[in-house]
KOLSEMI-710759 format. One record per residue (C-alpha): residue number from 1; residue in three letters; x negated, y, z. Coordinates in steps of 0.02 Angstrom, whole numbers, padded with zeros to 5 digits. Layout:
BEGIN
r drenza NUM; baba Ala; u X; v Y; w Z $
...
END
This chain:
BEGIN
r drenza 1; baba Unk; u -03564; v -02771; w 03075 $
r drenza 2; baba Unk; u -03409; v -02708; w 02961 $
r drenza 3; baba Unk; u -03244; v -02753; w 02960 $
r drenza 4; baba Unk; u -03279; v -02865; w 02797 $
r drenza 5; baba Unk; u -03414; v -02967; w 02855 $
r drenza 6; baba Unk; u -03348; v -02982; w 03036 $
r drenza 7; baba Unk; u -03320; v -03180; w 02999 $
r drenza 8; baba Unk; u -03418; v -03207; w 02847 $
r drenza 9; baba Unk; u -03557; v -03317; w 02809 $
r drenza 10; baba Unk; u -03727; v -03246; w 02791 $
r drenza 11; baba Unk; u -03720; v -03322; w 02597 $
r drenza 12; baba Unk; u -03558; v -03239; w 02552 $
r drenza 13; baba Unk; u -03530; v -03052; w 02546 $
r drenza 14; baba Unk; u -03376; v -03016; w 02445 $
r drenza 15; baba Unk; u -03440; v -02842; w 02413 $
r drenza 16; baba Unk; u -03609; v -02914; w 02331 $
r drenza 17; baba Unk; u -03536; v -03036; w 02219 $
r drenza 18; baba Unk; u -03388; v -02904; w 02163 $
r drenza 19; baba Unk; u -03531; v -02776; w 02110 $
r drenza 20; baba Unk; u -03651; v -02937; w 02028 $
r drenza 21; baba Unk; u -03477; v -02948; w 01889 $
r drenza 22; baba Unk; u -03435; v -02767; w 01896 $
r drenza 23; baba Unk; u -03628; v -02724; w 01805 $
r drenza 24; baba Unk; u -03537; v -02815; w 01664 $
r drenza 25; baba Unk; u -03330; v -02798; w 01717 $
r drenza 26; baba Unk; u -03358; v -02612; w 01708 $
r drenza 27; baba Unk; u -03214; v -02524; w 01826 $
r drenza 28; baba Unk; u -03120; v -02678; w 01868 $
r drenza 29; baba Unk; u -03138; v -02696; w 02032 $
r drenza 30; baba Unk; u -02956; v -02736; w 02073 $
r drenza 31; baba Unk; u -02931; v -02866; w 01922 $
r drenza 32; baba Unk; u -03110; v -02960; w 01996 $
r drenza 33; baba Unk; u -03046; v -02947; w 02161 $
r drenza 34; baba Unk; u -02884; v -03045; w 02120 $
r drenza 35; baba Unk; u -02983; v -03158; w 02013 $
r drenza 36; baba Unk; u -03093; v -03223; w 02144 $
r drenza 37; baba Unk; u -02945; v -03230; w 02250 $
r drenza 38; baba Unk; u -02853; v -03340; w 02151 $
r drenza 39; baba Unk; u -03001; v -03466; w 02137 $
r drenza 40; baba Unk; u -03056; v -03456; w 02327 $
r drenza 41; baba Unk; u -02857; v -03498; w 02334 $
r drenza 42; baba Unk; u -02901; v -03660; w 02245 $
r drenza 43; baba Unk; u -02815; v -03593; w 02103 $
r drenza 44; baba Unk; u -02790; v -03562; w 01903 $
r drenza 45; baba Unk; u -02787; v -03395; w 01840 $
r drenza 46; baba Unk; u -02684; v -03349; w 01670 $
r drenza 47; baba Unk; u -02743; v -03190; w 01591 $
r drenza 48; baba Unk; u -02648; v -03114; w 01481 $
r drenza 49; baba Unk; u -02700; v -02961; w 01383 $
r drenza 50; baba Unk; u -02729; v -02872; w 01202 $
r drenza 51; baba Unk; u -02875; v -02959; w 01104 $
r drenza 52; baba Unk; u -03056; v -02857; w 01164 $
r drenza 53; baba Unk; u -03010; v -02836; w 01344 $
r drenza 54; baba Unk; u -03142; v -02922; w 01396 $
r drenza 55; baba Unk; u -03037; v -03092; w 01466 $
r drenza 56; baba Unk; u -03169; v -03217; w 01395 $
r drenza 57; baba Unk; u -03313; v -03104; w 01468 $
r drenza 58; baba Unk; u -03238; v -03114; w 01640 $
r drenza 59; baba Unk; u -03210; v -03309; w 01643 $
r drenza 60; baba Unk; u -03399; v -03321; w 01600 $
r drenza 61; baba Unk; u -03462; v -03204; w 01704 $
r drenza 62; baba Unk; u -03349; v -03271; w 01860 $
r drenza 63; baba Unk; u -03427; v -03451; w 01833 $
r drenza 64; baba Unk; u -03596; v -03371; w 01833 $
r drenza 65; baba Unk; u -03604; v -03278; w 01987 $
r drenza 66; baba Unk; u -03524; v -03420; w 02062 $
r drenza 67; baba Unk; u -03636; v -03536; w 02000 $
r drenza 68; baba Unk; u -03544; v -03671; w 01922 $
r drenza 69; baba Unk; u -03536; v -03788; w 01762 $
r drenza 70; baba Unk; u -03438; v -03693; w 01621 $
r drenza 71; baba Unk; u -03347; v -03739; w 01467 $
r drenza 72; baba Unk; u -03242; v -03673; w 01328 $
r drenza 73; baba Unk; u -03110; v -03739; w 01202 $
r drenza 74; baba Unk; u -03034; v -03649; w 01096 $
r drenza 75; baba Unk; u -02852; v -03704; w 01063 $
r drenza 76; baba Unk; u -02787; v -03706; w 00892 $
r drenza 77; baba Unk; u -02642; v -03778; w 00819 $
r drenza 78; baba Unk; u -02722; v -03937; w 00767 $
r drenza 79; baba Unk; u -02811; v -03988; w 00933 $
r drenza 80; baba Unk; u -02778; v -04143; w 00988 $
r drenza 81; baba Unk; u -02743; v -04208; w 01190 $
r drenza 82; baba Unk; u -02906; v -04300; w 01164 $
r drenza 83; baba Unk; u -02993; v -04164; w 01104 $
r drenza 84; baba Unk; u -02983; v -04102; w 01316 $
r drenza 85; baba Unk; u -02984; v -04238; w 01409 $
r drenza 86; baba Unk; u -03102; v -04372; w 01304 $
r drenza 87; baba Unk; u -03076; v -04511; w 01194 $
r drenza 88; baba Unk; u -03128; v -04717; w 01191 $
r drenza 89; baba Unk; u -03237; v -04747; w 01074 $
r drenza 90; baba Unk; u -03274; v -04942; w 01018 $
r drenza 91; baba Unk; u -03443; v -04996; w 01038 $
r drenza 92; baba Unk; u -03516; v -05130; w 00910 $
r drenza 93; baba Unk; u -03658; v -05163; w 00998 $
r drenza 94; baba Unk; u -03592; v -05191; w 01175 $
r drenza 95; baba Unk; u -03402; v -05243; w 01106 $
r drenza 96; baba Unk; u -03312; v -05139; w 01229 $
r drenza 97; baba Unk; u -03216; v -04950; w 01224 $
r drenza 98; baba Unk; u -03327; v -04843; w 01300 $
r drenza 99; baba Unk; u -03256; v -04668; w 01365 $
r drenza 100; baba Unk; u -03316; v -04501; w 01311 $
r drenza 101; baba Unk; u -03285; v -04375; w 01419 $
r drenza 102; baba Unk; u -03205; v -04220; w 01341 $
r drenza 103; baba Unk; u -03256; v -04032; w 01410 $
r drenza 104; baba Unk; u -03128; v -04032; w 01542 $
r drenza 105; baba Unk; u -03254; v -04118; w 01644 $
r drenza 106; baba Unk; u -03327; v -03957; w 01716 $
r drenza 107; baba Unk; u -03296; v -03850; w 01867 $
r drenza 108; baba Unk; u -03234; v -03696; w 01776 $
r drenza 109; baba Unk; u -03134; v -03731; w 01625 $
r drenza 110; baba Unk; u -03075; v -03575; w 01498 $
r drenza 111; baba Unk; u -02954; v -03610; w 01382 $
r drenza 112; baba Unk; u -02944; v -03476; w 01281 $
r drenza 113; baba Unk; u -02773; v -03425; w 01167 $
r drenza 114; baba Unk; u -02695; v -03593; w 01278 $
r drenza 115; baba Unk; u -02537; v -03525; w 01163 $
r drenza 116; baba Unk; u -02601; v -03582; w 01005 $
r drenza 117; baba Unk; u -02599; v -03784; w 01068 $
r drenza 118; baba Unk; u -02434; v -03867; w 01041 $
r drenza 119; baba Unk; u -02358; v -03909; w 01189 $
r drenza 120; baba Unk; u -02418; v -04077; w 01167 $
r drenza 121; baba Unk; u -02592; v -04041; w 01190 $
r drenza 122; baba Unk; u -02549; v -03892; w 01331 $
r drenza 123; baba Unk; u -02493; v -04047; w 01434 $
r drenza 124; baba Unk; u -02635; v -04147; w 01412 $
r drenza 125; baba Unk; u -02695; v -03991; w 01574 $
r drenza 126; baba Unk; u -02546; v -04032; w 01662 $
r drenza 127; baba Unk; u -02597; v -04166; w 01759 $
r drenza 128; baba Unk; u -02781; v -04094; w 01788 $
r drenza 129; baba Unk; u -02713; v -03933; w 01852 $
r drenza 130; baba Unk; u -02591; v -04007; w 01957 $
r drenza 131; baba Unk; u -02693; v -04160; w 02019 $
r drenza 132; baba Unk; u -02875; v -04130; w 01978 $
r drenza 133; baba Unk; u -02885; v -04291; w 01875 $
r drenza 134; baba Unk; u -02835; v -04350; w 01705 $
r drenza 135; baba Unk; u -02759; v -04506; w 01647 $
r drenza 136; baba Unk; u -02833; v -04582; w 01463 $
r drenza 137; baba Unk; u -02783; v -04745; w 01409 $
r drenza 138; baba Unk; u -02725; v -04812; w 01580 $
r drenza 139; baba Unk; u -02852; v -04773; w 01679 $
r drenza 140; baba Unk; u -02861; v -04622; w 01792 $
r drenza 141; baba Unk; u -03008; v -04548; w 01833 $
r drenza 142; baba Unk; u -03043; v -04373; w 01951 $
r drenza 143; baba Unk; u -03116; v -04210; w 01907 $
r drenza 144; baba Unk; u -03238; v -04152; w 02011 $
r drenza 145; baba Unk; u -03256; v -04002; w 02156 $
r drenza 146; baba Unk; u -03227; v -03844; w 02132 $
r drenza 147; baba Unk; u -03119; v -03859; w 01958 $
r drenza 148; baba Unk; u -03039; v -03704; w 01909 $
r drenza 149; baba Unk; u -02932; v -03679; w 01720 $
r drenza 150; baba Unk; u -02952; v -03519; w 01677 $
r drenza 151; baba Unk; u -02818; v -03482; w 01517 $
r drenza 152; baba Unk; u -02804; v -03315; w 01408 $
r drenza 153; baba Unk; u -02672; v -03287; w 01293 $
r drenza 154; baba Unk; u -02621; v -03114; w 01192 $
r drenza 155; baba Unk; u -02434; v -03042; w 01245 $
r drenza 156; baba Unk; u -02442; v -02986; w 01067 $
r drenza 157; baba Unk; u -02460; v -03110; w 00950 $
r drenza 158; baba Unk; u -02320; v -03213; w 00913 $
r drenza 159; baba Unk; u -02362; v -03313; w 00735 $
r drenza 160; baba Unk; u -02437; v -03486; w 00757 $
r drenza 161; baba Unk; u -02417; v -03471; w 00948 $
r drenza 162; baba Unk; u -02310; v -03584; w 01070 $
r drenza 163; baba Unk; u -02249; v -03504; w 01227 $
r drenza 164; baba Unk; u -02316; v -03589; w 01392 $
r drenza 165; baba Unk; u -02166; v -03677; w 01449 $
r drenza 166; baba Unk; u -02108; v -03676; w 01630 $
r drenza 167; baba Unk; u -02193; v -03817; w 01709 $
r drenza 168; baba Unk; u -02365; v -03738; w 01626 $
r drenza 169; baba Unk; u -02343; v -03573; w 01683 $
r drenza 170; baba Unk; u -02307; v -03629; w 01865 $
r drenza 171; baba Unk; u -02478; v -03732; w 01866 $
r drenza 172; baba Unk; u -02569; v -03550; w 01859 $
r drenza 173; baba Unk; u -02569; v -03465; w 02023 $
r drenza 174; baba Unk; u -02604; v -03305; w 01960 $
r drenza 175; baba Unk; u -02550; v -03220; w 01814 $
r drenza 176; baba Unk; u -02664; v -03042; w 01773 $
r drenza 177; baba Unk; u -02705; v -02918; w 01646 $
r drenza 178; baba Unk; u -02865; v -02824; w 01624 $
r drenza 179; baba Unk; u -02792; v -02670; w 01554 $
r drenza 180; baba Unk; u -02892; v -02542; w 01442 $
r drenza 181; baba Unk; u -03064; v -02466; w 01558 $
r drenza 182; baba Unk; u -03035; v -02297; w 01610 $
r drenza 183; baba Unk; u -03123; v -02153; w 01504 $
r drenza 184; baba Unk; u -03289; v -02192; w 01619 $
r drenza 185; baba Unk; u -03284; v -02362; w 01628 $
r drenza 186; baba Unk; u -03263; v -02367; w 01453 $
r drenza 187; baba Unk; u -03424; v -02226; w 01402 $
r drenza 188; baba Unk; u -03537; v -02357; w 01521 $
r drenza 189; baba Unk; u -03502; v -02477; w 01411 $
r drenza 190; baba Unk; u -03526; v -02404; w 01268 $
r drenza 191; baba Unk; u -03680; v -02344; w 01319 $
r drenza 192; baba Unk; u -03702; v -02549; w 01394 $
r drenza 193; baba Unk; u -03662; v -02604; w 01205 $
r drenza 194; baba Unk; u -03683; v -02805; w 01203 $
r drenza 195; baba Unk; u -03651; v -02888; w 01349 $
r drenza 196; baba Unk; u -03717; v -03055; w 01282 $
r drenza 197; baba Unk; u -03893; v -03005; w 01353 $
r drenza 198; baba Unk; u -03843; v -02925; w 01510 $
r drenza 199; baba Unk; u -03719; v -03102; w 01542 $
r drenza 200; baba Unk; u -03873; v -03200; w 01525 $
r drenza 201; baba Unk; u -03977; v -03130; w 01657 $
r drenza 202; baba Unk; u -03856; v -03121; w 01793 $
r drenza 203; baba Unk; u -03905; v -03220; w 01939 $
r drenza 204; baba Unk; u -03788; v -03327; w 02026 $
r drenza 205; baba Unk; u -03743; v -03282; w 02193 $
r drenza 206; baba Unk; u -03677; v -03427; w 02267 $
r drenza 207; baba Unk; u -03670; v -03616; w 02252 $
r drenza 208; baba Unk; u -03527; v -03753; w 02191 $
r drenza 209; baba Unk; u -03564; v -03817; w 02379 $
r drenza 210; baba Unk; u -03547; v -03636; w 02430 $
r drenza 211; baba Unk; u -03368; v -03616; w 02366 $
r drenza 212; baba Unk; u -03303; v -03776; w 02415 $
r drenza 213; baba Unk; u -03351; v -03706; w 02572 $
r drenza 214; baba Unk; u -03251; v -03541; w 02550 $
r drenza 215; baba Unk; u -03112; v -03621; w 02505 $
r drenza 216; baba Unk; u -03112; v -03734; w 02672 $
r drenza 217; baba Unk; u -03128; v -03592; w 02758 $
r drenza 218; baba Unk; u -02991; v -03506; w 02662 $
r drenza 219; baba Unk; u -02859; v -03634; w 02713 $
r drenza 220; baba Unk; u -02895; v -03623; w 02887 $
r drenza 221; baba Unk; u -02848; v -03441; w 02891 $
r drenza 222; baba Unk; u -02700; v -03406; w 03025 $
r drenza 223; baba Unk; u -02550; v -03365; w 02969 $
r drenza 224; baba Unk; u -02411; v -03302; w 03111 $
r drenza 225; baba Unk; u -02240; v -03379; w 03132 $
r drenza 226; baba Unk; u -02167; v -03211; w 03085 $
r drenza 227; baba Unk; u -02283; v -03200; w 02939 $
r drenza 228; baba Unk; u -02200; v -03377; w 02894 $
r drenza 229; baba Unk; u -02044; v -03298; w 02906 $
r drenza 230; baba Unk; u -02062; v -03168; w 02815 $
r drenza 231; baba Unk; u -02127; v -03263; w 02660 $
r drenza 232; baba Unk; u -01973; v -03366; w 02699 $
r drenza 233; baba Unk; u -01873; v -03216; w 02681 $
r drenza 234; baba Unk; u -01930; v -03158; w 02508 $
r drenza 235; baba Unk; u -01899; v -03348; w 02439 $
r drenza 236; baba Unk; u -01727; v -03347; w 02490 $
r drenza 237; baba Unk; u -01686; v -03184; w 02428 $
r drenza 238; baba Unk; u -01757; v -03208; w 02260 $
r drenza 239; baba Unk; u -01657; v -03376; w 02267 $
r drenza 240; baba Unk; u -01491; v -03271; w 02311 $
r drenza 241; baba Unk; u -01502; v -03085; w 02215 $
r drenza 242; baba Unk; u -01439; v -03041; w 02066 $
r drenza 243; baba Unk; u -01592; v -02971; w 01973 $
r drenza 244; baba Unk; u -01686; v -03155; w 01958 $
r drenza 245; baba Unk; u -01596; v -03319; w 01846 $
r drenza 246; baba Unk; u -01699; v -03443; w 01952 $
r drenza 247; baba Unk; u -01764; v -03407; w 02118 $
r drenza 248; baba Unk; u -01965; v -03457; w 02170 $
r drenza 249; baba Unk; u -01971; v -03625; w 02212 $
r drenza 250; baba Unk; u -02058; v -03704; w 02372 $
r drenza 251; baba Unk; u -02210; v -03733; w 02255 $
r drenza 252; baba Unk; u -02205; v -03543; w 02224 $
r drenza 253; baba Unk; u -02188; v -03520; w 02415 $
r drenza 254; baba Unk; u -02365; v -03632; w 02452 $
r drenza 255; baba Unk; u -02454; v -03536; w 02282 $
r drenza 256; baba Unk; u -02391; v -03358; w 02383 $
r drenza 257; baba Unk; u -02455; v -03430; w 02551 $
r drenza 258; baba Unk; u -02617; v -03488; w 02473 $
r drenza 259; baba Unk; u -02654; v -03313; w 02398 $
r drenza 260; baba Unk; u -02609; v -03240; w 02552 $
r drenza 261; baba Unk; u -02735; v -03314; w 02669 $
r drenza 262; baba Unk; u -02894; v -03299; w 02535 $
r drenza 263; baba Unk; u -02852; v -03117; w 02521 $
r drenza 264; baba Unk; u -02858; v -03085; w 02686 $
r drenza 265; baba Unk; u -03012; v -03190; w 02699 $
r drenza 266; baba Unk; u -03082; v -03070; w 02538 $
r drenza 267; baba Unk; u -03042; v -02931; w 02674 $
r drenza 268; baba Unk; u -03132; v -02994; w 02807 $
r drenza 269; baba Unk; u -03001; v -03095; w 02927 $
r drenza 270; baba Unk; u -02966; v -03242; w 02984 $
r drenza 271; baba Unk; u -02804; v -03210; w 02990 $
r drenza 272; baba Unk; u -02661; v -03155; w 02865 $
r drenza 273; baba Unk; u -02566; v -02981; w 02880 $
r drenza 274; baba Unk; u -02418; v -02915; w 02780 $
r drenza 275; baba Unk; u -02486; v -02836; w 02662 $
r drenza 276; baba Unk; u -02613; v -02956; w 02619 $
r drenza 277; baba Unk; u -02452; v -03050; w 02525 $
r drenza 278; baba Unk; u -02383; v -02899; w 02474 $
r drenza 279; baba Unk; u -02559; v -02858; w 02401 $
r drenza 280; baba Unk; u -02522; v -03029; w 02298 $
r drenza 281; baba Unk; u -02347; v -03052; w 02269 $
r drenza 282; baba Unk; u -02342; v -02968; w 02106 $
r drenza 283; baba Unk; u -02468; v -03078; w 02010 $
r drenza 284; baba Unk; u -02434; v -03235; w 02112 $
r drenza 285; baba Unk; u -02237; v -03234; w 02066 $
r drenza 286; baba Unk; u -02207; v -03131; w 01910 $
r drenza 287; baba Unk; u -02241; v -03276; w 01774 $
r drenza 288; baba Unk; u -02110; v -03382; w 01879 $
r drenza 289; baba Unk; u -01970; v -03263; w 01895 $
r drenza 290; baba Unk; u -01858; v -03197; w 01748 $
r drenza 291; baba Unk; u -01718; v -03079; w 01749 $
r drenza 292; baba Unk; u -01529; v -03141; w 01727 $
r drenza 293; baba Unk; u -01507; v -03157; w 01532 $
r drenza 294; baba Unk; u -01682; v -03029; w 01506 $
r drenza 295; baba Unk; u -01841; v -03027; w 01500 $
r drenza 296; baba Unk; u -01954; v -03156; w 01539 $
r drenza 297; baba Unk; u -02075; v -03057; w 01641 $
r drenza 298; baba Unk; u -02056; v -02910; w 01768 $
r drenza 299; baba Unk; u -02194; v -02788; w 01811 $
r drenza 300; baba Unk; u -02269; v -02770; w 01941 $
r drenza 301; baba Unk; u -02185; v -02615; w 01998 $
r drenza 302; baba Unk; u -02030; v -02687; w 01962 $
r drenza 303; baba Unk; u -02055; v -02837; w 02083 $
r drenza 304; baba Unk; u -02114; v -02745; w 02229 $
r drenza 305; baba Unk; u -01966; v -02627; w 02195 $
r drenza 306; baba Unk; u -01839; v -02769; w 02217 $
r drenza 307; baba Unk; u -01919; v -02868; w 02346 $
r drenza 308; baba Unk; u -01954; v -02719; w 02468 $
r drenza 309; baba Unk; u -01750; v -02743; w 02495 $
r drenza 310; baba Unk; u -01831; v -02875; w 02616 $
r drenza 311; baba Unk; u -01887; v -02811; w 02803 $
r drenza 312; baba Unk; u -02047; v -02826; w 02833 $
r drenza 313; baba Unk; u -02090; v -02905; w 03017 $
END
């Protein structure tokens, strides 16, 4: 038995369900790889990328090999809170409000161009996100397990758009980008043309049960006291350099720690290394750290560049 399937169930091989997307993800294997490990994390995964990338196509192929319930808004500038979580509708013939659940009442929700809502309706996710529940006219009522928001947004466009504010952007455990395919990648899909065919007859892999699951074993993935440490270490010093305005909070610290031990379990441990959070950093911290009077963002490169000032244990 390999290395990555020393501890792994007979009904999940990572390896399988990577090369079940990548017959339609052509040469992302990296991008999937995060992907899955921000929603094994118990996660929600911002992509960000040019218009064509193929972000939509990944959120519905994801929730397909995974086997779970999927729905799509698309956010515009006149959508409404209720247009996401459900409105009360009065009843004549019974006299009472009865409740009509919107589509965030699914296990994998994509919200695609989230930066066309007004920040009104972008918090009507807030709660959900953060909770796994909604609130509509008093009452409270919970989203069901597995629930994953997967949001897209273009870096490019800026009319008719309203940046995520802080408190949004720090709901999403991961931020990625797809990137343009490679000359190959991109010829196979040419030659591919519509995916819309090819989408419909994958087969799922696994189960909602299934990933629930994954994700409880995920969480009970060892982490050492020096690996605690260390991720201690790289909190503090982005709280006390130069380079960042705001340092990660302790939010940011359980997100980073979360990533950390599904990656490893993606790799085939049960327990955490090193570089399984260096593997993550990047995309787990970049949309929550800004330079001092600059940009908003750092790259990736940039990030490991000025974190590797911290020893590694």
């Amino acid at each position: 038995m390999d290395a990555e399937s020393s501890h792994q169930t007979p009904e999940f091989q990572p390896r399988e369900i990577i090369g079940q997307i990548g017959t339609i993800i052509r040469g992302k294997e990296a991008q999937v790889r995060l992907a899955l490990t921000c929603l094994f994390a118990r996660g929600h995964l911002l992509i960000e990328d040019l218009p064509g990338i193929g972000k939509t196509t990944l959120a519905k192929v994801l929730s397909r090999v995974l086997g779970l319930n999927f729905r799509r808004i698309q956010c515009t500038s006149d959508m409404l809170p209720g247009d996401i979580l459900g409105v009360s509708v009065f009843e004549r013939k019974t006299n009472t409000f009865v409740f009509h659940p919107g589509p965030i009442f699914t296990q994998v929700l994509l919200a695609d161009e989230i930066n066309r809502a007004t920040p009104k309706t972008q918090s009507a996710l807030l709660e959900a996100m953060g909770e796994r529940q909604v609130t509509v006219d008093g009452k409270t009522r919970g989203l069901g397990e597995p629930f994953f928001v997967i949001a897209t947004q273009n870096p490019l466009e800026q009319f008719g758009t309203f940046s995520l504010p802080e408190s949004q952007l720090d709901r999403f455990l991961m931020r990625i980008d797809l990137g343009y395919p490679d000359r190959a990648a991109e010829k196979s899909l040419l030659q591919m043309g519509e995916t819309r065919g090819a989408l419909e007859e994958l087969q799922p892999i696994l189960t909602s049960e299934d990933v629930l699951m994954i994700q409880g074993q995920v969480r009970a993935v060892h982490v050492s006291d020096a690996l605690f440490d260390y991720l201690q270490d790289l909190l503090d010093f982005t709280r006390q350099s130069a380079e960042f305005h705001v340092g990660l909070s302790p939010r940011a610290g359980l997100s980073l720690l979360a990533a950390t031990r599904s990656r490893a379990y993606l790799a085939g441990r049960d327990f955490a290394l090193p570089e399984d959070l260096q593997q993550v950093l990047p995309w787990v911290v970049g949309h929550r750290l800004s330079a001092q009077g600059g940009s908003r963002y750092f790259t990736s490169d940039q990030l490991l560049s000025i974190l590797s000032q911290v020893p590694v244990p």
